[in-house]
N, CA, C and O atoms as a CHARMM CRD file, in Angstrom:
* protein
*
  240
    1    1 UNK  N      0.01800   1.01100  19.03100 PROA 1      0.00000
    2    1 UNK  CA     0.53900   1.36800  17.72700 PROA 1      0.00000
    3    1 UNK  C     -0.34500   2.47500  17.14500 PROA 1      0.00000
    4    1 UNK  O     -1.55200   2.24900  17.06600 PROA 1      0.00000
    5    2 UNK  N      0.19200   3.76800  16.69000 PROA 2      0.00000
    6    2 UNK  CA    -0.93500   4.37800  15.92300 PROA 2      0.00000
    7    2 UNK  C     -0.58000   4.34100  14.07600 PROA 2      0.00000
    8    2 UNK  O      0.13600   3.52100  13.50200 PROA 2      0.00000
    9    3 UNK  N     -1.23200   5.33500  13.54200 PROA 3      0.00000
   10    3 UNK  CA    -1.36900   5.13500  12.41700 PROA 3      0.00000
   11    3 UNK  C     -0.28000   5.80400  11.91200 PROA 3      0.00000
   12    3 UNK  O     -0.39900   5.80300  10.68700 PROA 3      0.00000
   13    4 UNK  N      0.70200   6.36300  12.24200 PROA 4      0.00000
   14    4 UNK  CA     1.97700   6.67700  11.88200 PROA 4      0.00000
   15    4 UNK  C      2.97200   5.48500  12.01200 PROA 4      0.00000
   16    4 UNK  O      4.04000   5.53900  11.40000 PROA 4      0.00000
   17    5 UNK  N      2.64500   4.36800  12.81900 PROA 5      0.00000
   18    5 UNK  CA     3.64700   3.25900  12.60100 PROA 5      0.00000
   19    5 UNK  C      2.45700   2.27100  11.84600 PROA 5      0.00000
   20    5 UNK  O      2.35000   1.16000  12.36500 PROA 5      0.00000
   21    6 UNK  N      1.96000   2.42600  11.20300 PROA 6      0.00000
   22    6 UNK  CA     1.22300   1.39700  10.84500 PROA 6      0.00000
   23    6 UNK  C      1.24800   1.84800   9.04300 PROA 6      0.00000
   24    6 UNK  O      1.19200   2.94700   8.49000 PROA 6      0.00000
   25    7 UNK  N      1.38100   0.14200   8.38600 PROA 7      0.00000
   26    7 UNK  CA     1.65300   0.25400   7.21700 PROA 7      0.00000
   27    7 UNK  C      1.02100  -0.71700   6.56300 PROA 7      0.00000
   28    7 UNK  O      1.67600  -1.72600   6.82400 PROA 7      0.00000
   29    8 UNK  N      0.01700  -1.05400   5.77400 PROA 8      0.00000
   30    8 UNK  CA    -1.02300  -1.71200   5.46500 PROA 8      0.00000
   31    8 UNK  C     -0.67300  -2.25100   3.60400 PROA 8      0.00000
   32    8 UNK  O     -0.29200  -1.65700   2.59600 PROA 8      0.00000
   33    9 UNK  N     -1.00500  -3.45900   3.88600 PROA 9      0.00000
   34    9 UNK  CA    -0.19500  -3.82400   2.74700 PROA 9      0.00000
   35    9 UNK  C     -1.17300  -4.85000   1.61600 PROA 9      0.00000
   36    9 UNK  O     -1.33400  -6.06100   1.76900 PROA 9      0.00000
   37   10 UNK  N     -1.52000  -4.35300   0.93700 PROA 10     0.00000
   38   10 UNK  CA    -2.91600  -5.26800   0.11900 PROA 10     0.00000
   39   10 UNK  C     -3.42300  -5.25700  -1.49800 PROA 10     0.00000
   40   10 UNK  O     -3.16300  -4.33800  -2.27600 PROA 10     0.00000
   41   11 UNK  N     -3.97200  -6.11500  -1.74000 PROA 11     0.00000
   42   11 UNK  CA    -4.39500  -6.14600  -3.25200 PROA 11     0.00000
   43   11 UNK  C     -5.22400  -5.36300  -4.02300 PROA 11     0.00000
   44   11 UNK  O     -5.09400  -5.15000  -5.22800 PROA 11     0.00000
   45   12 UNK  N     -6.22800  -4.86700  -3.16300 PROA 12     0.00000
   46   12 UNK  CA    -7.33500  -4.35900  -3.58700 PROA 12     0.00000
   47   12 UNK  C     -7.22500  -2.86100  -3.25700 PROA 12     0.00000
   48   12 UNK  O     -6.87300  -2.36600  -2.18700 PROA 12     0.00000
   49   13 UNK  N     -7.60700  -2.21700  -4.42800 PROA 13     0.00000
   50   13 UNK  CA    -7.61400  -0.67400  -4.57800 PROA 13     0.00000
   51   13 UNK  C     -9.17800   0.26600  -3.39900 PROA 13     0.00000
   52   13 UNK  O     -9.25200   1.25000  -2.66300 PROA 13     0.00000
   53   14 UNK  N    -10.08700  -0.79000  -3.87600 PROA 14     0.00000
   54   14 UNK  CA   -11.40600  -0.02000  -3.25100 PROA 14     0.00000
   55   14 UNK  C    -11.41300  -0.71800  -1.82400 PROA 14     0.00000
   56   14 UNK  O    -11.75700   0.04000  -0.91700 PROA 14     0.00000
   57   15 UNK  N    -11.02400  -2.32500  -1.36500 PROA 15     0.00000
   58   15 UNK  CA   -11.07500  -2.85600  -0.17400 PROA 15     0.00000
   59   15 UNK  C     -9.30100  -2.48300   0.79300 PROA 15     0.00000
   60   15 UNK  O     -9.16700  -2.88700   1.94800 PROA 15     0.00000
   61   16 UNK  N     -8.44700  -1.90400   0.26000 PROA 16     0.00000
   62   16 UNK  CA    -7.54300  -1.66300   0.41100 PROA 16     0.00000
   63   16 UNK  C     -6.89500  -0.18700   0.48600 PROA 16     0.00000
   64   16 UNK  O     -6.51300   0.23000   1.58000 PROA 16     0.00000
   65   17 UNK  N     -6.79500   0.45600  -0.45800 PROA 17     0.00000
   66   17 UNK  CA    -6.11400   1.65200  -0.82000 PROA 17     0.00000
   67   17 UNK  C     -7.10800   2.90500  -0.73500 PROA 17     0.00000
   68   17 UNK  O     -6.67700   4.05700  -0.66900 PROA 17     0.00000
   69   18 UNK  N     -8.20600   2.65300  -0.74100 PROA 18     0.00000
   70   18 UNK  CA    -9.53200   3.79600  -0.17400 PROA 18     0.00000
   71   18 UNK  C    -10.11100   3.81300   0.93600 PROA 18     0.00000
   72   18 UNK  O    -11.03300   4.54300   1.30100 PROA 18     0.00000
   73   19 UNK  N     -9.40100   2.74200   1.66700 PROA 19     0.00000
   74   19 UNK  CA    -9.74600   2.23000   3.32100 PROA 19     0.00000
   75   19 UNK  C     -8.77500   2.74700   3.89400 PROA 19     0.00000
   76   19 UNK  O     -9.05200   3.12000   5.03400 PROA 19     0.00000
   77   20 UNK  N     -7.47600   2.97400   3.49400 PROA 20     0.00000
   78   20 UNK  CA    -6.41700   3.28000   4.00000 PROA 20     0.00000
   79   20 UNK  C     -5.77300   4.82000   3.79100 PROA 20     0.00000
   80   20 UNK  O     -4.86200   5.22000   4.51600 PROA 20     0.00000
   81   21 UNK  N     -6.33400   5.61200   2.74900 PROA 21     0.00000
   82   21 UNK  CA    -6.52900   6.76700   2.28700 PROA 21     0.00000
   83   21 UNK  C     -7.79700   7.55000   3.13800 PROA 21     0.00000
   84   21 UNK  O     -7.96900   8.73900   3.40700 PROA 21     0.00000
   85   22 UNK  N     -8.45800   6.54200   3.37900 PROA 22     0.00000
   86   22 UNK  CA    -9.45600   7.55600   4.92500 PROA 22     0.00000
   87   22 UNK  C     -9.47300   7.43300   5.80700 PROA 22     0.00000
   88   22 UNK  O    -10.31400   7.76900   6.64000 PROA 22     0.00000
   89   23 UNK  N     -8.27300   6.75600   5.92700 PROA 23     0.00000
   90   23 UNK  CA    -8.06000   6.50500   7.89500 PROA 23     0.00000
   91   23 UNK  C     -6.78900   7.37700   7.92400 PROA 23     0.00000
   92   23 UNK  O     -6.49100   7.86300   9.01500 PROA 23     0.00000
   93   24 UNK  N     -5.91000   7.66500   6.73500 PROA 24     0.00000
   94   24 UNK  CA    -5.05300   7.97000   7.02600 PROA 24     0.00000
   95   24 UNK  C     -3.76000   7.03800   7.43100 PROA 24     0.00000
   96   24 UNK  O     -2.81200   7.68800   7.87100 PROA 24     0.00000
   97   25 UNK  N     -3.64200   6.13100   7.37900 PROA 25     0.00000
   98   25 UNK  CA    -2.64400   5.17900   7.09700 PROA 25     0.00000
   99   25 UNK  C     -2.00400   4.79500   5.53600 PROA 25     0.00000
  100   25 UNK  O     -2.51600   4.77500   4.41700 PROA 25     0.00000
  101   26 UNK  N     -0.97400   4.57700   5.91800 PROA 26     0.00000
  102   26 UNK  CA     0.25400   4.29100   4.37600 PROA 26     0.00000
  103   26 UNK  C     -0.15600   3.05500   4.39700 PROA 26     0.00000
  104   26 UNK  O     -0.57200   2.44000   5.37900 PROA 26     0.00000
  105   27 UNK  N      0.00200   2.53000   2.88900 PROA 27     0.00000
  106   27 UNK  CA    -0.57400   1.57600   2.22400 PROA 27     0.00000
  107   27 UNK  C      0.60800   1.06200   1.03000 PROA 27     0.00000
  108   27 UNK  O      1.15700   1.84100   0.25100 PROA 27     0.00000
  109   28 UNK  N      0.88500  -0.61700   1.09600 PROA 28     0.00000
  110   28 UNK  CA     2.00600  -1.04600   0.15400 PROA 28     0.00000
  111   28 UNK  C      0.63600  -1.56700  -0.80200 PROA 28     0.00000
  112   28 UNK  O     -0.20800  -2.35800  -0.38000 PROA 28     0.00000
  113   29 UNK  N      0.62100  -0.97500  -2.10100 PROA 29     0.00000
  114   29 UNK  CA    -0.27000  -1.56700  -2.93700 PROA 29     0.00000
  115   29 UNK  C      0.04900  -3.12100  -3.65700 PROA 29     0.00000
  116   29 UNK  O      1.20400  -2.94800  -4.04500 PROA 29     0.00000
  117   30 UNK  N     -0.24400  -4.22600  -3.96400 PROA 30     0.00000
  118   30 UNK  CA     0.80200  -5.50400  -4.21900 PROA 30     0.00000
  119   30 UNK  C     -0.11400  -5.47900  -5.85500 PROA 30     0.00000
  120   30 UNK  O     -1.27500  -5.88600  -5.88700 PROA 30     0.00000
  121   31 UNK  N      0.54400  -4.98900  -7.05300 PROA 31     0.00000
  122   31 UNK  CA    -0.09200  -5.14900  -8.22000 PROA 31     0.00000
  123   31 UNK  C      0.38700  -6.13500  -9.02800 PROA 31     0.00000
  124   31 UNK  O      1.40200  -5.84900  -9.66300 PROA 31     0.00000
  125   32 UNK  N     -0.17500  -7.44500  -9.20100 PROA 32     0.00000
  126   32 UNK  CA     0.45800  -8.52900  -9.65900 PROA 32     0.00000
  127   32 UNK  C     -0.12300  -8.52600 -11.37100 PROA 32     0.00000
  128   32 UNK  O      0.29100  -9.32000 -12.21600 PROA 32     0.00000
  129   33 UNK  N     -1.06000  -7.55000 -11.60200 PROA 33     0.00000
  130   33 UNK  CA    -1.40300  -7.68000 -12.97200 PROA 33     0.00000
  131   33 UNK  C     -0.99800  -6.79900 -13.60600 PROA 33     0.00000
  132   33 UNK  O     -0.39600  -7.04200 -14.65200 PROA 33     0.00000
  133   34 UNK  N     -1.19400  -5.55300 -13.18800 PROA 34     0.00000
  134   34 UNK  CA    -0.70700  -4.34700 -14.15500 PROA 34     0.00000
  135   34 UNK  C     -1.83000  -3.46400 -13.88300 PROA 34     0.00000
  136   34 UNK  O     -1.77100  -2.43700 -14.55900 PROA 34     0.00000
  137   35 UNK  N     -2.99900  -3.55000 -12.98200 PROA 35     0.00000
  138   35 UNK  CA    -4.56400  -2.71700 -13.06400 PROA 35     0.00000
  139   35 UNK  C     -3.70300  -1.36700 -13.23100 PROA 35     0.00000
  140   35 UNK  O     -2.49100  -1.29200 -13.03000 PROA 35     0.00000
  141   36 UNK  N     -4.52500  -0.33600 -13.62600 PROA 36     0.00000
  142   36 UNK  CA    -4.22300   1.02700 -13.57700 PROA 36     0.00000
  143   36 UNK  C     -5.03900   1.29000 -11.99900 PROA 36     0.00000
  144   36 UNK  O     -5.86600   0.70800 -11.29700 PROA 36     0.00000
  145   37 UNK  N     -4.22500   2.54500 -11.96900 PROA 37     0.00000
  146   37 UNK  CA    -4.50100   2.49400 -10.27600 PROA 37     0.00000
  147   37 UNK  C     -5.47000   3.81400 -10.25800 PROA 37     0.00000
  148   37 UNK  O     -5.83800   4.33300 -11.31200 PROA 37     0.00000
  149   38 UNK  N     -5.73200   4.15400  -9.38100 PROA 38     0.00000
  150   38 UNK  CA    -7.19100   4.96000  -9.27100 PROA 38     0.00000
  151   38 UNK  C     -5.94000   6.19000  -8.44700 PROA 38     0.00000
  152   38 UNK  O     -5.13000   5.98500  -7.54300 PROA 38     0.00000
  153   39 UNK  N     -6.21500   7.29400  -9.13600 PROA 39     0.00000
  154   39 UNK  CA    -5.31500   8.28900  -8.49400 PROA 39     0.00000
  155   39 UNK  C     -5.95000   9.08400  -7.32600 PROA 39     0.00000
  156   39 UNK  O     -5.38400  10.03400  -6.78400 PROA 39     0.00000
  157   40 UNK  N     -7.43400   8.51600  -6.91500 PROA 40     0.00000
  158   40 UNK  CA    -7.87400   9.04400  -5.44800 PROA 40     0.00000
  159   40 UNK  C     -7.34400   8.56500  -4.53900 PROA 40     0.00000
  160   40 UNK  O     -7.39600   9.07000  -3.41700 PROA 40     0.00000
  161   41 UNK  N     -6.62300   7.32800  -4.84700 PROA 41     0.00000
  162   41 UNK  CA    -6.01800   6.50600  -3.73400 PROA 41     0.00000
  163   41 UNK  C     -4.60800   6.53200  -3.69600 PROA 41     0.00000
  164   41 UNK  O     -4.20600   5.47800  -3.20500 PROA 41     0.00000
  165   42 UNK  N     -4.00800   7.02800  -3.90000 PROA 42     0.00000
  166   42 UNK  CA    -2.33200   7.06100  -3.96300 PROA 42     0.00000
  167   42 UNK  C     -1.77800   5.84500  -2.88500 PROA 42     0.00000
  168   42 UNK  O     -1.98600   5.94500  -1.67600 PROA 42     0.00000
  169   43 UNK  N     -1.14100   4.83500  -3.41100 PROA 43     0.00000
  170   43 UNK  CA    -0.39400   4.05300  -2.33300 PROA 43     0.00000
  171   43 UNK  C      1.08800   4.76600  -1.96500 PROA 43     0.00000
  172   43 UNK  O      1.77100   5.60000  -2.55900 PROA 43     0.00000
  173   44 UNK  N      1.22200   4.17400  -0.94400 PROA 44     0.00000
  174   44 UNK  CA     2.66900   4.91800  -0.19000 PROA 44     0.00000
  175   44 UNK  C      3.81900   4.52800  -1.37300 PROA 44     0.00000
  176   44 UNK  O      4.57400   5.32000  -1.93700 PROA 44     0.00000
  177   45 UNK  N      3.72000   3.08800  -1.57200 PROA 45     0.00000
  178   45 UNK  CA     4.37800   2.30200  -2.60700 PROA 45     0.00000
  179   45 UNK  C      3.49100   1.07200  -3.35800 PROA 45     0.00000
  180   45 UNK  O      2.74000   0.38000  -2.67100 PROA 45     0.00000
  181   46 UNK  N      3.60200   0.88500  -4.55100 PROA 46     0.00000
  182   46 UNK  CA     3.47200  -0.23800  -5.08400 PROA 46     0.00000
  183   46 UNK  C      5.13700  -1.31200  -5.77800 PROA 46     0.00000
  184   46 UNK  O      6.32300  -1.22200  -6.09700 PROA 46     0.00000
  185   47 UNK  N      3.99000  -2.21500  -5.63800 PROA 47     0.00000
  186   47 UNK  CA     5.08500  -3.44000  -5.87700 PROA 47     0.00000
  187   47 UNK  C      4.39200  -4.30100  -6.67700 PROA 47     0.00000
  188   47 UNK  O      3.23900  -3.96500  -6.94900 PROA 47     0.00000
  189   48 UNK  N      4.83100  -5.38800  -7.14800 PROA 48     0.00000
  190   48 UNK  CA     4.64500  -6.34900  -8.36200 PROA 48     0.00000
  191   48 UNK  C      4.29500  -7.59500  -7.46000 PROA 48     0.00000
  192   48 UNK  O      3.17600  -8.10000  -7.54400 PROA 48     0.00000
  193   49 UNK  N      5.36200  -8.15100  -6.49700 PROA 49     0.00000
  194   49 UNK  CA     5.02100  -9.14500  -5.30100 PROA 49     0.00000
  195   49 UNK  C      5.38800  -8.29600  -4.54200 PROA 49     0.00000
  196   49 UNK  O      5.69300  -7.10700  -4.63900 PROA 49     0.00000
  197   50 UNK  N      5.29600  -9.50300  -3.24900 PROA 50     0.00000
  198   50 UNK  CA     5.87900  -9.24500  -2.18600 PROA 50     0.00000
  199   50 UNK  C      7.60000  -9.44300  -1.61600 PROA 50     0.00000
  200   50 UNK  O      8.20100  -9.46500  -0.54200 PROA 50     0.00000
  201   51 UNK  N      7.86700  -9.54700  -2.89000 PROA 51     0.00000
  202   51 UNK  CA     9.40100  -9.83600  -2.63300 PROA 51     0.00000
  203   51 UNK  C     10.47400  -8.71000  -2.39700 PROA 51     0.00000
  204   51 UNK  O     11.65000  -8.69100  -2.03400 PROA 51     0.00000
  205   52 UNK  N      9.61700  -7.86600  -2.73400 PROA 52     0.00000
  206   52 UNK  CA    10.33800  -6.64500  -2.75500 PROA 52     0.00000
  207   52 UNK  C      9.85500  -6.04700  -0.90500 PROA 52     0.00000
  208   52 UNK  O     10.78500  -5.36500  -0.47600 PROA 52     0.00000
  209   53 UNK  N      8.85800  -6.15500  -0.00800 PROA 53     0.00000
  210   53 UNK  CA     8.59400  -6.07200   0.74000 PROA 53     0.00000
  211   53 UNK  C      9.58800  -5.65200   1.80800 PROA 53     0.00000
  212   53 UNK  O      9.52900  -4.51200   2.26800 PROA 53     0.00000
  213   54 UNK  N     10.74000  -6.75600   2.33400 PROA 54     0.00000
  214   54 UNK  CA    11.82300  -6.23500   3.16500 PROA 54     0.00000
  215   54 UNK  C     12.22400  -4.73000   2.96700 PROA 54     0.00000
  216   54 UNK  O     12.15600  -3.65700   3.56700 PROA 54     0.00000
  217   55 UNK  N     12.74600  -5.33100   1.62200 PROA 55     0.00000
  218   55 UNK  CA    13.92200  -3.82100   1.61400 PROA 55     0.00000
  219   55 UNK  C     12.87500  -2.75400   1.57900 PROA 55     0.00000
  220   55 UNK  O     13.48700  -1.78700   2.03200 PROA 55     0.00000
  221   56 UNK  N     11.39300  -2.26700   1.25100 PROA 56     0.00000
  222   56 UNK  CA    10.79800  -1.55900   1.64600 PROA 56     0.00000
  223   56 UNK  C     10.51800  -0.96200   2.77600 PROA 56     0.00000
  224   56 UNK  O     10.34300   0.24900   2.91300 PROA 56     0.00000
  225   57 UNK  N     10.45500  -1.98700   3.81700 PROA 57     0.00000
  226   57 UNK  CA     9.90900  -1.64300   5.05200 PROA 57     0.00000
  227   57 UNK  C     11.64800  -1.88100   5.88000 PROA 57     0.00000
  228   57 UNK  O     11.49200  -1.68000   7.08400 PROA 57     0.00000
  229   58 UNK  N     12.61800  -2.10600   5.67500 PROA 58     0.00000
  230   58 UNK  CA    13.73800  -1.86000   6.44300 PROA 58     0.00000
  231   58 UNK  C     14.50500  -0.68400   6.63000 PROA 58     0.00000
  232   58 UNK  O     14.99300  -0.15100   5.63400 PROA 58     0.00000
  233   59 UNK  N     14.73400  -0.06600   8.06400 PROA 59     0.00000
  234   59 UNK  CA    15.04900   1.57100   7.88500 PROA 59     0.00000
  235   59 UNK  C     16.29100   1.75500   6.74000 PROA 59     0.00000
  236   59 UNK  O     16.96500   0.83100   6.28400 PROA 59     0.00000
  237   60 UNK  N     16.42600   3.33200   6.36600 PROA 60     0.00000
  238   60 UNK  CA    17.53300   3.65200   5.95000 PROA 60     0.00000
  239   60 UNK  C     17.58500   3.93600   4.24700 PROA 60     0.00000
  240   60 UNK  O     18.64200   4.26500   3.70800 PROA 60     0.00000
């Protein structure tokens, strides 16, 4: 698998979204509180849960 099929999906902005912003992998941010997000880290997408997850990651 490389990092073009790989999609990393997590809570944390600095253990998560700045780990994944220097490897170069897309990142589903999961923001269940509301944090303001750190704009060095851009997630591919954020979400509220994970419920929204499928229809994210299903082609089309």
């Amino acid at each position: 698998m490389t990092k073009d099929e790989t999609i990393h999906v997590g809570m944390g902005q600095f253990t998560d979204l700045k780990v994944c912003h220097e490897l170069g992998v897309r990142s589903v941010w999961i923001d269940r509180v509301g944090d303001p997000l750190n704009p060095d880290w851009p997630p591919h997408a954020t979400l509220d849960d994970l419920s929204g997850l499928p229809d994210l990651l299903s082609p089309g």
